[in-house]
MIDOSE-1310 file (N, C-alpha, C; in nm, 2 decimals, decimal comma, always signed):
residues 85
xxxx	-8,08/+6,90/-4,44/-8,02/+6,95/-4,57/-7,87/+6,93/-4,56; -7,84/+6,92/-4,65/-7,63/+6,90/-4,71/-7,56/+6,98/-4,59; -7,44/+6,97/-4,58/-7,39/+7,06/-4,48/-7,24/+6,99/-4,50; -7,16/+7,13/-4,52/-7,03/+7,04/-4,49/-6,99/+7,09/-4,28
xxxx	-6,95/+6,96/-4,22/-6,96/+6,98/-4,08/-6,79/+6,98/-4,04; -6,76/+7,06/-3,97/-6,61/+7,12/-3,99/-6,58/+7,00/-3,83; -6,46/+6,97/-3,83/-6,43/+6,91/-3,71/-6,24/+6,95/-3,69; -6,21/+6,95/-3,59/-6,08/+6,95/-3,49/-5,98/+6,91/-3,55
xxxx	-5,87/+6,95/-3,53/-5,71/+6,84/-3,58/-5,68/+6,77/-3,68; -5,76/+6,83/-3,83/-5,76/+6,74/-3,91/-5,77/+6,58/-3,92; -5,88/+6,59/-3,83/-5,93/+6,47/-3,81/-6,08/+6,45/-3,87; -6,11/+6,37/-3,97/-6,27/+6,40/-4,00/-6,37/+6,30/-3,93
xxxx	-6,32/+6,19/-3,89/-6,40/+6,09/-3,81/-6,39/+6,13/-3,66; -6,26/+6,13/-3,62/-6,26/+6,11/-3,47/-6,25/+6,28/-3,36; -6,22/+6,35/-3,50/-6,20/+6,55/-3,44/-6,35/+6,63/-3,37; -6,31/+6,64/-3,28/-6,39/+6,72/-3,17/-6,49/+6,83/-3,36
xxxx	-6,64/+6,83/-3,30/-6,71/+6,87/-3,38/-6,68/+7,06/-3,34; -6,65/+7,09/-3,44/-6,68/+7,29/-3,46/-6,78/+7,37/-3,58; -6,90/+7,33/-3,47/-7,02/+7,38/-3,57/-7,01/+7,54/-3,59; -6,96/+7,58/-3,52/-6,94/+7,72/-3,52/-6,84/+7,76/-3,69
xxxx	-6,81/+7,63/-3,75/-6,71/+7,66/-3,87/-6,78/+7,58/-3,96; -6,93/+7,52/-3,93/-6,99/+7,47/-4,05/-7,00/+7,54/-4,18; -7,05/+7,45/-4,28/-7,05/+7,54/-4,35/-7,14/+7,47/-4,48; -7,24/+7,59/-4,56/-7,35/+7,51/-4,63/-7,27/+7,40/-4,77
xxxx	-7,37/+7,33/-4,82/-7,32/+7,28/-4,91/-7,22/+7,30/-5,03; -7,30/+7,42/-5,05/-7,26/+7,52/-5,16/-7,11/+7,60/-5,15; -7,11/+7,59/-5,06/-6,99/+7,67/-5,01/-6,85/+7,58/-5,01; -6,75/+7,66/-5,09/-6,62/+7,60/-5,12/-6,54/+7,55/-4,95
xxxx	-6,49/+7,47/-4,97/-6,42/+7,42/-4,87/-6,25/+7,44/-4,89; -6,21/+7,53/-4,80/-6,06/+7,54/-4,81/-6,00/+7,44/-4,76; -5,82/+7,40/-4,86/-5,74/+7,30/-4,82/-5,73/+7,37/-4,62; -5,67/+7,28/-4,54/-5,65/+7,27/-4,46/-5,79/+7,29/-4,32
xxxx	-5,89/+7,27/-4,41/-5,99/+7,25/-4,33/-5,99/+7,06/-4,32; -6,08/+7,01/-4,18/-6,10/+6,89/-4,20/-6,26/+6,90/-4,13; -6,35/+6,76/-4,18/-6,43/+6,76/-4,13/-6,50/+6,62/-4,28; -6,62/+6,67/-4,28/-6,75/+6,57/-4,34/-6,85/+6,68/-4,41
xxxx	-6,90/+6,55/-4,55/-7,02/+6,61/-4,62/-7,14/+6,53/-4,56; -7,21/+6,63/-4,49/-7,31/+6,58/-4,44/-7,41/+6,57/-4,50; -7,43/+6,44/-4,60/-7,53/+6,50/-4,72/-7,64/+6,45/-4,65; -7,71/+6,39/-4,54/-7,86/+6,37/-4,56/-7,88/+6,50/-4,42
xxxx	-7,79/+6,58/-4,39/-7,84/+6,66/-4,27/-7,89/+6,61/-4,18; -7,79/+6,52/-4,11/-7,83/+6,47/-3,99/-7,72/+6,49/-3,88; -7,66/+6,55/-3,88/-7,54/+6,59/-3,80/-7,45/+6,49/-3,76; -7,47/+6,38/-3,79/-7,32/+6,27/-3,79/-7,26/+6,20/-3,91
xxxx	-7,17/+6,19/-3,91/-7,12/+6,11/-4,04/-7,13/+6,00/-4,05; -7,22/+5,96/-4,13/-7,25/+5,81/-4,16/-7,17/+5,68/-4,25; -7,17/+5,60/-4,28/-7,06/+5,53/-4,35/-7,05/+5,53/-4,51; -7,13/+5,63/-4,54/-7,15/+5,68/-4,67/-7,12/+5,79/-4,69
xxxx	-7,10/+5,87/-4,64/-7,07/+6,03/-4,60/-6,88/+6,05/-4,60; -6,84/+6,12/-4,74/-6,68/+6,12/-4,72/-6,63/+6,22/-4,62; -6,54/+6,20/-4,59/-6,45/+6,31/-4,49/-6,37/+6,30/-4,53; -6,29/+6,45/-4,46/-6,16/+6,51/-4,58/-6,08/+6,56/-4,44
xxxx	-5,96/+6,52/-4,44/-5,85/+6,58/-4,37/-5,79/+6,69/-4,37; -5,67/+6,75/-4,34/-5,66/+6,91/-4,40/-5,59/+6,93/-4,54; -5,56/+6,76/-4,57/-5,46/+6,79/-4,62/-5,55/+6,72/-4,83; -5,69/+6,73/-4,80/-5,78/+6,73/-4,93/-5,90/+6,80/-4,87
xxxx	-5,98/+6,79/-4,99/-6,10/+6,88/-5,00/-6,24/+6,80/-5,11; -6,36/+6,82/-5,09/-6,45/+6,82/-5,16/-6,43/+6,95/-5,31; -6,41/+7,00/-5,24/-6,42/+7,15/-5,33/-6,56/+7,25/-5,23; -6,67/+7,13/-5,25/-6,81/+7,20/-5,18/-6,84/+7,03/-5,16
xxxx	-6,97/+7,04/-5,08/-7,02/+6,90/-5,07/-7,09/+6,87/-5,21; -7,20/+7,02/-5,29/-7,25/+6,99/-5,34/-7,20/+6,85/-5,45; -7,05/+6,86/-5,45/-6,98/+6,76/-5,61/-7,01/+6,62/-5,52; -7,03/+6,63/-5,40/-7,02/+6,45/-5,35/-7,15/+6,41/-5,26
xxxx	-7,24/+6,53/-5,24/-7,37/+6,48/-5,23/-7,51/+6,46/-5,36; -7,46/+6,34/-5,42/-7,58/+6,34/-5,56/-7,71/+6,42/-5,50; -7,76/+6,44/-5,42/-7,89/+6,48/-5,40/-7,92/+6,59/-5,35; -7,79/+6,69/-5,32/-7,77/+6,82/-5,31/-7,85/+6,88/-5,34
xxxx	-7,80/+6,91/-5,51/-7,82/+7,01/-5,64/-7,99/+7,00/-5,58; -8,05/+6,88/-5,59/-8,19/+6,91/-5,61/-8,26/+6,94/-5,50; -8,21/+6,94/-5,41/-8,30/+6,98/-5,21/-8,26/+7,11/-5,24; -8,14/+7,15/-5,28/-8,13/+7,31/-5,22/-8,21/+7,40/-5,25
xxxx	-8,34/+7,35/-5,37/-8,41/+7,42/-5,45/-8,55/+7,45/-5,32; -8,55/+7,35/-5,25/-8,67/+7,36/-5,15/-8,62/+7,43/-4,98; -8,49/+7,43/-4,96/-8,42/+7,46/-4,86/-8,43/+7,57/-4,83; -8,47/+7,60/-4,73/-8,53/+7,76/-4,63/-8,42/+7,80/-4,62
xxxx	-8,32/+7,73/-4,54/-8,25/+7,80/-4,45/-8,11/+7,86/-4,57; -8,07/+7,73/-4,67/-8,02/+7,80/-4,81/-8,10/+7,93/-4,88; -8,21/+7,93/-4,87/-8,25/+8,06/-4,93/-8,25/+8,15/-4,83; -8,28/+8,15/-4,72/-8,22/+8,25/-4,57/-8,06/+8,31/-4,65
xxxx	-7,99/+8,23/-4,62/-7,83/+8,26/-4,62/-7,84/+8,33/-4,72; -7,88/+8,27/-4,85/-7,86/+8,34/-4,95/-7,90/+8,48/-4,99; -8,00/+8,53/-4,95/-8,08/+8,66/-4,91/-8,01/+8,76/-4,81; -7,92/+8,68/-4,72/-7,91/+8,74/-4,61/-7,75/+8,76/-4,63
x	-7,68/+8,75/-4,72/-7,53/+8,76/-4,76/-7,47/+8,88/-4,73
């Protein structure tokens, strides 16, 4: 599933990974965060997949993964979180 994947030093390709500051699709991404929209949930950034420095933002992945909106409707672990707020 989508995932925005937080990484190190405002670096989004080459920054030490901090899954511990992942964060789901849906969820807004603050300026001075850096990292990747992981949209096929595969835990690496692929050459299709944007990354954002500290110094921009997606807003959320959902606006830059077209295929988001429509998985999250089948997504466990999104309806977990979301139940579990």
């Amino acid at each position: 599933a989508c995932m925005w994947r937080q990484t190190a030093n405002c670096n989004a390709t080459h920054g030490e990974r901090e899954p511990d500051r992942d964060r789901l699709c849906s969820e807004n991404v603050p300026l001075g965060n850096s990292g990747f929209c992981d949209c096929n949930g595969d835990n690496q950034k692929n050459s299709d997949e944007l990354g954002y420095g500290c110094q921009s933002t997606p807003g959320n992945c959902e606006t830059v993964c077209p295929q988001a909106l429509q998985d999250r409707r089948y997504d466990l672990k999104w309806l977990l979180w979301q139940l579990h707020r």
